[in-house]
Every structure is written in structure tokens, then in C-alpha cells.
SEPATI-988590 format. One line per field, with one value per residue (C-alpha): residue in one letter; z negated, x negated, y negated. Coordinates in steps of 0.05 Angstrom, whole numbers, plus 5000, padded with zeros to 4 digits. Layout:
<sites>
type <- [A_...]
zz <- [Z_...]
xx <- [X_...]
yy <- [Y_...]
</sites>
This chain:
<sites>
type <- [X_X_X_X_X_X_X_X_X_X_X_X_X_X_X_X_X_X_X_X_X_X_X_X_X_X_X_X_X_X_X_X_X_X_X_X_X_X_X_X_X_X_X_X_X_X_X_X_X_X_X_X_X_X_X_X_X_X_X_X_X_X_X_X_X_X_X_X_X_X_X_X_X_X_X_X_X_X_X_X_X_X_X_X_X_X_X_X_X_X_X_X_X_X_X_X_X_X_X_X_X_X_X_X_X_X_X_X_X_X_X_X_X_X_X_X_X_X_X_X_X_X_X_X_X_X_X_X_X]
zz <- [7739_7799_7804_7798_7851_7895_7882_7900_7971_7986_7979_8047_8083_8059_8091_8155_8152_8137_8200_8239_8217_8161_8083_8048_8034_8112_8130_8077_8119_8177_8175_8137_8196_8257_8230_8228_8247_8220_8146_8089_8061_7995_8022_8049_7984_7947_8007_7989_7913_7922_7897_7937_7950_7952_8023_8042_8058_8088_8135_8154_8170_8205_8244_8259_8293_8335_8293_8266_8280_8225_8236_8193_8179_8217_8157_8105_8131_8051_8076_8128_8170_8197_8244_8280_8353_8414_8398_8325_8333_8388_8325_8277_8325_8322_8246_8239_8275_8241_8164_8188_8209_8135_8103_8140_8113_8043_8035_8074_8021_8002_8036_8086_8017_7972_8009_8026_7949_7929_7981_7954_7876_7894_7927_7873_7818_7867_7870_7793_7764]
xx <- [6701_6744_6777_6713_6693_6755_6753_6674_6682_6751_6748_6700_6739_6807_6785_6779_6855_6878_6843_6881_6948_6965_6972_6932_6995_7015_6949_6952_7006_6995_6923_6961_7010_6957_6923_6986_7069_7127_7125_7180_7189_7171_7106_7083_7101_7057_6993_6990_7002_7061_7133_7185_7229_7166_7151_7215_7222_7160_7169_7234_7202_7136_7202_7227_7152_7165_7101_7136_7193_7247_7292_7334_7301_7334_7320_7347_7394_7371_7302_7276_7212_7167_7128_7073_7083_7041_7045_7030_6963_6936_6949_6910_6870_6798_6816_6808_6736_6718_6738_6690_6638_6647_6653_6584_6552_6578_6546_6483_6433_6472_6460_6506_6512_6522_6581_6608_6612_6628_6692_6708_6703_6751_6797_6796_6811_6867_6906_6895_6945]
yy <- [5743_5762_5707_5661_5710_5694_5628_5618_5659_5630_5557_5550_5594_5558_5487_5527_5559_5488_5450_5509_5489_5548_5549_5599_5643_5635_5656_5722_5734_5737_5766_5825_5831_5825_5892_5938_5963_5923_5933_5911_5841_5882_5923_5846_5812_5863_5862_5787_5782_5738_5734_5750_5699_5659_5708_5718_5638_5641_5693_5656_5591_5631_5673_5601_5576_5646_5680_5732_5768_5801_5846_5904_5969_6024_6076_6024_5978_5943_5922_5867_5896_5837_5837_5796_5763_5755_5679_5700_5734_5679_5633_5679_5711_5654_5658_5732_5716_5667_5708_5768_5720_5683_5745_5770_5706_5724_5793_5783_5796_5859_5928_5960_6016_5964_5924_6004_6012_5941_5949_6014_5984_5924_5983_6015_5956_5936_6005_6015_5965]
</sites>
């Protein structure tokens, strides 16, 4: 049912992130990285339910396009930290907009209480596996 669910709320949404130049995975991304610090190749990999070589390549080519930048992590010489760019968020910036209008649209015949809980829930089921 949650993936019906994903399906049914992403698919209009996904047309948009396409006619703006981004894959769904690139837009995962980079929506992850507007909101917060540098974080690890392997703390992205897991906020977007992707492999990671699958990410790592991608945040090398988005790197390459000057979205994102990578760079070692000073407490773990190991690990990559990425981070978003200026030029990065002007890219993703009209598409975080337009996902909390779309997502507004989604849960308008639900109460404020009922999206509060129905976030919460989906927290919840996320964190549990």
C-alpha cells in the first residue's frame, strides 16, 4: 500500500522534476541537501533509499554541473561529506515550492491533526526497519 501510495502522489510531481532538468534520484538529492550541513555519501545514500555506488556517481556528475560540492571528512579522512551549492539550491529552489504546494494539494481534505499524525506514522515506519 505504500508504495501504491508513493507511486499515486509521486507520479504528478515527477513530470514536474523532469521539465526542470533533474531525474527523480537527482532531485532526492538534492532536496535532501538544500535542508541541512554537509552529510556522508553513506547518511545521503540511506536519506534517499538508494545504493551507493548508485549516489556516489551521482553526486560526482551533480559535483561536475557545480551543484554540489564533495570533499573529505575532517573526522574521517574514510568518508566524502557533500554538500549543496549556491548554484545548487537556485536549481532546486522553485522545485522545493512547487513539492509543498503539491504536497498541500495532496492532504487538503485531511486535518492539520491528521497530516501531524499521518507524518509522524510514516516517521515512524521509516526509522523502524
Amino acid at each position: 500500500m505504500l508504495g501504491q501510495a508513493n507511486h499515486s502522489l509521486f507520479k504528478d510531481f515527477d513530470n514536474i522534476v523532469r521539465e526542470a532538468g533533474l531525474g527523480s534520484l537527482e532531485w532526492r538529492v538534492m532536496a535532501v541537501l538544500d535542508s541541512q550541513a554537509p552529510i556522508s555519501v553513506g547518511q545521503l545514500t540511506q536519506d534517499v533509499l538508494s545504493l551507493q555506488p548508485t549516489v556516489t556517481k551521482l553526486v560526482q556528475r551533480l559535483a561536475a554541473q557545480g551543484w554540489v560540492t564533495l570533499r573529505d571528512d575532517p573526522a574521517d579522512q574514510r568518508r566524502t561529506l557533500v554538500a549543496i551549492t549556491p548554484a545548487g539550491q537556485k536549481k532546486v529552489a522553485p522545485l522545493i515550492v512547487q513539492a509543498r504546494a503539491h504536497e498541500a494539494t495532496v492532504v487538503a481534505g485531511l486535518s492539520t491533526a491528521e497530516v501531524r499524525r499521518l507524518k509522524e506514522q510514516l516517521r515512524r515506519l521509516a526509522h523502524s526497519g
